[in-house]
C-alpha positions as CSV (number, residue, x, y, z in Angstrom):
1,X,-44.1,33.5,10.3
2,X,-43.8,34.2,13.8
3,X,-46.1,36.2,16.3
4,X,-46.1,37.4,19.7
5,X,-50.2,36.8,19.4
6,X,-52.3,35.6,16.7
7,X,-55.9,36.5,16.6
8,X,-58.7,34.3,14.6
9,X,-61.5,36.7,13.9
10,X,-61.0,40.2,13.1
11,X,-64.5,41.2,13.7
12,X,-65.4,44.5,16.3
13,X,-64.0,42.3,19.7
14,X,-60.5,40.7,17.6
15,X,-59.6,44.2,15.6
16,X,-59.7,45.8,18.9
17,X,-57.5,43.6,21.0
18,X,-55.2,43.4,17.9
19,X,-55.0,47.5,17.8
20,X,-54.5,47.6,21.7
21,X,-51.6,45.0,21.5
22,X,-50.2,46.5,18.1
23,X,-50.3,50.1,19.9
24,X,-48.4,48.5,22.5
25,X,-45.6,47.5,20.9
26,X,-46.6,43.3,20.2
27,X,-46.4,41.8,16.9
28,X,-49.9,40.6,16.2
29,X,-51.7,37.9,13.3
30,X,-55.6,38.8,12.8
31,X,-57.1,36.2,10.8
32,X,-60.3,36.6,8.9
33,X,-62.4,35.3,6.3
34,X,-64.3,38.0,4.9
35,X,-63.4,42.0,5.2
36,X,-66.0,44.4,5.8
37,X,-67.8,45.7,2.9
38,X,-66.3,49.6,2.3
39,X,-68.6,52.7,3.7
40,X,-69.8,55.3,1.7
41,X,-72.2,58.4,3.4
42,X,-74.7,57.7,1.0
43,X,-74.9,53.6,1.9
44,X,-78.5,52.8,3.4
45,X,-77.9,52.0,7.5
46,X,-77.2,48.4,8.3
47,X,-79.7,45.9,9.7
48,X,-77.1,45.4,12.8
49,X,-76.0,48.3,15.3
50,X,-74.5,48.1,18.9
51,X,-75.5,50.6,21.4
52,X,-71.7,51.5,21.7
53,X,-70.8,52.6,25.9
54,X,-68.3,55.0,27.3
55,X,-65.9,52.1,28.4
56,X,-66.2,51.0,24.6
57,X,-65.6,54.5,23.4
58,X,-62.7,54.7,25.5
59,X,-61.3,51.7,24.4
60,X,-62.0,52.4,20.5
61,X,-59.9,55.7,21.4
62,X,-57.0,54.0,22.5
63,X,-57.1,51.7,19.4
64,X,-56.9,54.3,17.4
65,X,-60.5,53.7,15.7
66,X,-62.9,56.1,17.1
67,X,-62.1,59.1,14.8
68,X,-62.6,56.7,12.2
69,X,-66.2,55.7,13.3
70,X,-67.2,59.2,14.1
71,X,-66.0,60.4,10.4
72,X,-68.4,57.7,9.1
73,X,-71.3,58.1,11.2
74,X,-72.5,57.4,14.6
75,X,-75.3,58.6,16.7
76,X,-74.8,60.2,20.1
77,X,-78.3,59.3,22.2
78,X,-78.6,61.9,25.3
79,X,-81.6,59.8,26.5
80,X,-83.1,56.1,27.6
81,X,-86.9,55.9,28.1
82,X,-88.2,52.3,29.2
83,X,-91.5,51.7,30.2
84,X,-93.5,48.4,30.8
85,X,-96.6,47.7,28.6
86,X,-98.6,46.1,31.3
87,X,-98.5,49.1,33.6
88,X,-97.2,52.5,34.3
89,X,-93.8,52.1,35.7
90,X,-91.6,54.1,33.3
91,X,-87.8,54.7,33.9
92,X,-86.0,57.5,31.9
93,X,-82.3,58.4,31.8
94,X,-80.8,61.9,30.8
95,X,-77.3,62.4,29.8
96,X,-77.9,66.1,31.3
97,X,-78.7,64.8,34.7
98,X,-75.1,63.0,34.4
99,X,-73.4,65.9,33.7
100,X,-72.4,64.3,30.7
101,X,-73.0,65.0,26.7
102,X,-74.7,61.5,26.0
103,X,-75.4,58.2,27.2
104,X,-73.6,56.4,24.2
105,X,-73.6,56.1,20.6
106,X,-75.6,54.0,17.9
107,X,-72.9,52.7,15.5
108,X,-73.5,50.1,12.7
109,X,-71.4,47.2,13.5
110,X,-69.6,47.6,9.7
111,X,-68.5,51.4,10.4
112,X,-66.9,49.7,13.8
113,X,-65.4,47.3,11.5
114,X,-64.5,49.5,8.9
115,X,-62.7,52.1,11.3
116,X,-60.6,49.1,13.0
117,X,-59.9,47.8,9.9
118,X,-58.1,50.8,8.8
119,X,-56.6,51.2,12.2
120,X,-54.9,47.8,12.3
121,X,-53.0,48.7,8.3
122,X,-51.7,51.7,10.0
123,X,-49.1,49.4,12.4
124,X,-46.6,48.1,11.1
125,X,-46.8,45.2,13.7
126,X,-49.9,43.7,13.0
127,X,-50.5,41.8,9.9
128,X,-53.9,41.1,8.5
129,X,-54.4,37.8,6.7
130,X,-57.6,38.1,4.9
131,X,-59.6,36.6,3.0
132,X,-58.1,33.6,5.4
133,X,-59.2,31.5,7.9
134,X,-57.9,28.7,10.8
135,X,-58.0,25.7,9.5
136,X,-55.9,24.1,12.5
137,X,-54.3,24.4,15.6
138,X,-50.9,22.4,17.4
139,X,-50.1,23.6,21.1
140,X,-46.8,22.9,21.7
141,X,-44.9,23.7,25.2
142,X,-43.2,27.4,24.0
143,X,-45.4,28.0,21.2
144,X,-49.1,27.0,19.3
145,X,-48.6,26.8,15.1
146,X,-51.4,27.7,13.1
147,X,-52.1,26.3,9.9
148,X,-54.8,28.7,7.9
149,X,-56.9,27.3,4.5
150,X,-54.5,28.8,2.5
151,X,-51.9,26.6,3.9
152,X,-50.2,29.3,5.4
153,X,-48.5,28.2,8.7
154,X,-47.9,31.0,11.5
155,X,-46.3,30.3,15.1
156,X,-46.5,32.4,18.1
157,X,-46.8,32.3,21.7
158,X,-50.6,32.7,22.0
159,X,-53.5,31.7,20.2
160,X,-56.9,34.2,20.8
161,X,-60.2,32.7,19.5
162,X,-62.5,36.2,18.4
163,X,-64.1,34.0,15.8
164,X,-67.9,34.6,17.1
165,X,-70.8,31.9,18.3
166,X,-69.5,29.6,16.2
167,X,-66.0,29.7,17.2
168,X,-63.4,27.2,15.4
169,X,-60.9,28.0,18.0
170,X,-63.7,26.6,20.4
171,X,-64.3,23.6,18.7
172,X,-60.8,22.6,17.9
173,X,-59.4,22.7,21.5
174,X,-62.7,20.8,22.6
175,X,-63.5,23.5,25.3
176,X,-67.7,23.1,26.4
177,X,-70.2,25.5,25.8
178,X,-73.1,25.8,28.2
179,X,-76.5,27.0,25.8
180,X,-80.0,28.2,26.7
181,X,-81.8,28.4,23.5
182,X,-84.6,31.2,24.3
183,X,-87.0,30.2,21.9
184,X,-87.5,33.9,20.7
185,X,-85.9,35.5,17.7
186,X,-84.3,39.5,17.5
187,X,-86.1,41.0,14.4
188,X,-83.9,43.8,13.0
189,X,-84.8,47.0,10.4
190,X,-84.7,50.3,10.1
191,X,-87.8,52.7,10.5
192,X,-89.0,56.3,9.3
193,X,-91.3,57.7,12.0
194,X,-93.8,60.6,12.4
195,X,-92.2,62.2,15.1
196,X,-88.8,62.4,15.7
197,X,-86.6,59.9,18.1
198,X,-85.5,63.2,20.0
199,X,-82.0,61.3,20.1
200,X,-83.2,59.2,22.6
201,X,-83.3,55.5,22.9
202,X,-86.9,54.0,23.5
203,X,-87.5,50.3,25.1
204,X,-91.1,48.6,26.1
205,X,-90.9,45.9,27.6
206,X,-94.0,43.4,26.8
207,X,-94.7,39.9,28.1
208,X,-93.7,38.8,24.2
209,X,-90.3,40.3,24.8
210,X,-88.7,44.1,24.4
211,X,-89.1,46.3,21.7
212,X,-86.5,48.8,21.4
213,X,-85.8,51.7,19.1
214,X,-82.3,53.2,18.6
215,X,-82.0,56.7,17.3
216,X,-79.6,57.0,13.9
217,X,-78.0,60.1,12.9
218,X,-80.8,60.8,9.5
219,X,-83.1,61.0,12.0
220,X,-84.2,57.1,11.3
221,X,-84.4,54.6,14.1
222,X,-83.1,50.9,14.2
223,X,-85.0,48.8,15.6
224,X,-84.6,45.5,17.8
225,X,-88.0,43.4,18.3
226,X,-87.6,40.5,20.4
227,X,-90.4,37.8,19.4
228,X,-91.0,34.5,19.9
229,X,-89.5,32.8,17.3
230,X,-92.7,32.1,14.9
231,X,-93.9,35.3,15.1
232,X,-90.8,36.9,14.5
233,X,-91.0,34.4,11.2
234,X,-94.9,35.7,10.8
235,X,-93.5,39.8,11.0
236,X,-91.0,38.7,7.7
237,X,-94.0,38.4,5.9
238,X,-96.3,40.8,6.1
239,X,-96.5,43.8,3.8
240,X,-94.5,47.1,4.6
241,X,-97.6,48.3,5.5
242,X,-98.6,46.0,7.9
243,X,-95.4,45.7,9.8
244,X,-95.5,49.4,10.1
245,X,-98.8,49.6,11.8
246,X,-97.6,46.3,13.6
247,X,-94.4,48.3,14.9
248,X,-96.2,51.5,15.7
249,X,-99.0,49.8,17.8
250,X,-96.0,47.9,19.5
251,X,-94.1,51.2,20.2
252,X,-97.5,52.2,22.0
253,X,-97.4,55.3,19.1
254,X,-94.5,57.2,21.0
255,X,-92.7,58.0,18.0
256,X,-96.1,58.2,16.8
257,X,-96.6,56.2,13.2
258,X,-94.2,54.2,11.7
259,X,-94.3,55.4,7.7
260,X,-91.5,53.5,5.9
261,X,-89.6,50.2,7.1
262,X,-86.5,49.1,4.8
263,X,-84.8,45.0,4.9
264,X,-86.2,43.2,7.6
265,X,-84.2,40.7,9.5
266,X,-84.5,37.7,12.2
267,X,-81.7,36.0,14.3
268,X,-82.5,33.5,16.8
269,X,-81.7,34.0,20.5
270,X,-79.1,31.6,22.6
271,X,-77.3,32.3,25.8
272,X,-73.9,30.6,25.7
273,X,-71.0,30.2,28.0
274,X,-67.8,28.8,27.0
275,X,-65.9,26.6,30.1
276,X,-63.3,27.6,30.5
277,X,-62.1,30.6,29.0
278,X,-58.7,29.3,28.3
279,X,-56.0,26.3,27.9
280,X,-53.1,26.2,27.7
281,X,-51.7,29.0,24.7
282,X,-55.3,30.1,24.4
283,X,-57.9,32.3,25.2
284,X,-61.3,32.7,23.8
285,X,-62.7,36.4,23.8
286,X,-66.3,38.1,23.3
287,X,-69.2,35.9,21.7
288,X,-66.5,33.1,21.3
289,X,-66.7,33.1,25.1
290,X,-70.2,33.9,25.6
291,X,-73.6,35.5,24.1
292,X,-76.6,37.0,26.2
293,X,-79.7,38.2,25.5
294,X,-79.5,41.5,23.5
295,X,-82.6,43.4,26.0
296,X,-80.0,45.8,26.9
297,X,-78.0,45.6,24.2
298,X,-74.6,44.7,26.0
299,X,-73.4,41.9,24.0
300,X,-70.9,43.9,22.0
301,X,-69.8,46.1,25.1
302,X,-69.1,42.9,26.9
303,X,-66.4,41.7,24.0
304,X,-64.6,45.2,24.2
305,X,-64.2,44.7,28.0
306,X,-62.8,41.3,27.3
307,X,-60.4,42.6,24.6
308,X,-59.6,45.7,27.2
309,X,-59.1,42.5,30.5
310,X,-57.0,40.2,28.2
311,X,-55.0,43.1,26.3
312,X,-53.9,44.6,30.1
313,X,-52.9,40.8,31.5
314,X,-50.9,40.2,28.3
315,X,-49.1,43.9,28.5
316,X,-48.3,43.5,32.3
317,X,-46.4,40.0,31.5
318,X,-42.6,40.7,30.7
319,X,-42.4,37.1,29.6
320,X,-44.4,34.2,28.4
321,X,-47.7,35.6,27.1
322,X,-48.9,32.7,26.7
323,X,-48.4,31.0,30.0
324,X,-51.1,29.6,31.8
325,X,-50.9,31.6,34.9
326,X,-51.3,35.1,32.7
327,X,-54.5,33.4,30.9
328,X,-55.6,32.6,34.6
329,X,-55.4,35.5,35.4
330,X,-57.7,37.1,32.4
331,X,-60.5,34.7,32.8
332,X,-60.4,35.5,36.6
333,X,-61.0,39.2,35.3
334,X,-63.7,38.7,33.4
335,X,-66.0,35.4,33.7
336,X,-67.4,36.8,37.2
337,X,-68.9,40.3,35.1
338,X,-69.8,38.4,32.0
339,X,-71.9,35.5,33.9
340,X,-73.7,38.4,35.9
341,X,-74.6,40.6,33.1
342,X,-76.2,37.2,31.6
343,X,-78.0,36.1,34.6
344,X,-79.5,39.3,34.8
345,X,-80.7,39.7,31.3
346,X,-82.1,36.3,31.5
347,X,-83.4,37.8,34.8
348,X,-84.9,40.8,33.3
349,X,-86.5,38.5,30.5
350,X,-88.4,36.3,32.6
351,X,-89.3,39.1,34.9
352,X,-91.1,41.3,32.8
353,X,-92.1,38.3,30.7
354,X,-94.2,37.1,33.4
355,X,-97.9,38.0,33.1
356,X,-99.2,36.8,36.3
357,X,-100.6,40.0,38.9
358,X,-98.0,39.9,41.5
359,X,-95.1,40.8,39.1
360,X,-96.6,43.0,37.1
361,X,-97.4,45.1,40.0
362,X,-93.5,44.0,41.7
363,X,-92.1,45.6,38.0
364,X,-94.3,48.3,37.8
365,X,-93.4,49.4,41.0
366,X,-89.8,48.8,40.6
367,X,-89.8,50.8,37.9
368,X,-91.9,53.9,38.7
369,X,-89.3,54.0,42.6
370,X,-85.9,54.0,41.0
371,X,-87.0,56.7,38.4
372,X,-87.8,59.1,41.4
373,X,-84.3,57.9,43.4
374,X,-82.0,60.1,41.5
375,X,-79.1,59.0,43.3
376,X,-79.6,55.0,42.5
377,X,-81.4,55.1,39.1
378,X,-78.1,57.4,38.0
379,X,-75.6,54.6,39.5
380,X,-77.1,52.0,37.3
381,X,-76.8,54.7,34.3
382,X,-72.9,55.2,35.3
383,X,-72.7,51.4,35.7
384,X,-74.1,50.6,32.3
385,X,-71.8,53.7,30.9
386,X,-68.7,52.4,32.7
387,X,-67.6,56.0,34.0
């Protein structure tokens, strides 16, 4: 068969490039191994939610997915309150003070899934090839062929890797992956609390890394923990009841006590940069291009904004889509944001990480002067937001 694109991985990042180029008219492959499990209301939440931005929103608008998300369920939070547990510098943000209705929305990463799914069997031009998988690759001079596990072969003009951390793609062309393994792990559930999340989202930062809570639509909270990795292991396996008063105490009681946890979860915690982005007929997108540090949860937001960079190079070509000079010209768009963002979280980590005096009182302060410069501390919120 033969394709304007193909796309391996048709996770959140590959489904919405594939819907952005199949809106546009190109005739698109997504390959993927296993297809989100379907939504029902009354399905408990999902251990693994994205604090979804405005530039995301946007761009799951004009894939034709974000009715779909909403109809399942989502979580508008009007408010961020971060606060330092050595001190008393505190940052909040209001969606009010923006002008705007919210900040963002809490989605589980399966009703992004689900609602892109359905987007890409409503064009024509984009086939989906799943359960399937890349088992190989040939670059040739006008075109890459594409043998999957089924033994399938497909031939177009561009090969995408969207296959995640562990990225085939990747491996196969031989491109290098700088990795900074953290040594912490991101501990993952869902919480019932006494008081109620006030649809805002709530982040302390301690020196054993950020806890944040994310508000969900039942009035539930997900929660990210970041721990170093063997206590992360040690939270698994306490009783509800102590990981509850463990969470609570953590929270410093703002939501006041934790009363009922469901699944708990922990993944470890790498930063990882792919160089380059591209060869020849290929270009690697979201966390087949890079992870970060999920303190500010911008890992999925970073993908969409590759999807949105490589989707706009690709549409402004009237010829080879493929060529190296297009490619060039995505990876120019985007490695400069994406190795910022990462320096800073790992920035952010090792600042507030750092227990010594001087810091503390260099964050505290920080903290406590950009929440009372309106003008600055609402910059970085439309910044974050991408309006």
């Amino acid at each position: 068969m033969q394709y304007d694109i193909i796309i391996a991985g048709g996770g959140m990042v590959g489904s919405t490039l594939a819907c952005l180029l199949g809106n546009a008219g190109k005739r698109v492959a997504v390959l993927e191994a296993h297809a989100p499990a379907p939504f029902a209301a009354t399905d408990p939440y999902d251990l693994r939610v994205s604090a979804i931005s405005r530039a995301s929103q946007r761009a799951l608008v004009n894939a034709g997915a974000w009715q779909g998300v909403v109809a399942r369920r989502a979580c508008a939070y009007e408010a961020m309150q971060v606060w330092d547990a050595t001190g008393s510098g505190q940052i909040r943000f209001d969606a009010a003070d923006l002008g705007e209705a919210d900040l963002g929305h809490i989605v589980e990463n399966r009703v992004i899934q689900c609602a892109l799914l359905d987007a890409i069997q409503a064009l024509d031009n984009v086939d989906l090839y799943c359960p399937d998988k890349l088992a190989a690759f040939e670059v040739g001079a006008d075109s890459v062929k594409v043998q999957l596990h089924s033994g399938t072969t497909l031939q177009a003009q561009l090969l995408v890797g969207a296959d995640g951390a562990q990225s085939k793609v990747r491996q196969l062309a031989g491109i290098s992956l700088a990795t900074n393994d953290y040594g912490q792990k991101g501990l993952v559930c869902v919480v019932q609390t006494e008081l109620s999340h006030q649809d805002t989202a709530w982040q302390r930062f301690m020196p054993s890394g950020p806890l944040a809570f994310l508000p969900l639509s039942d009035g539930s909270s997900s929660i990210v923990w970041t721990l170093p990795a063997d206590r992360a292991d040690a939270m698994l396996l306490l009783s509800d009841a102590d990981f509850c008063r463990e969470v609570a105490q953590a929270l410093d009681y703002r939501l006041g006590e934790v009363t009922a946890v469901g699944e708990r979860a922990a993944f470890s915690l790498r930063g990882r940069h792919a160089e380059p982005y591209i060869q020849p007929r290929l270009a690697l997108v979201g966390d087949a291009a890079h992870t970060i540090h999920p303190l500010a949860g911008q890992g999925v937001n970073l993908g969409i904004k590759d999807a949105l960079g490589l989707a706009e190079q690709l549409l402004k070509s009237s010829g080879d889509v493929g060529s190296v000079a297009v490619l060039r010209a995505y990876e120019r768009a985007r490695r400069g944001d994406n190795v910022l963002t990462q320096k800073a979280m790992e920035g952010f980590r090792l600042l507030f990480g750092n227990t010594l005096a001087p810091w503390k009182i260099l964050r505290n302060t920080g903290l406590s002067l950009v929440n009372r410069l309106d003008f600055v501390k609402y910059q970085i919120a439309k910044q974050a937001m991408g309006i």
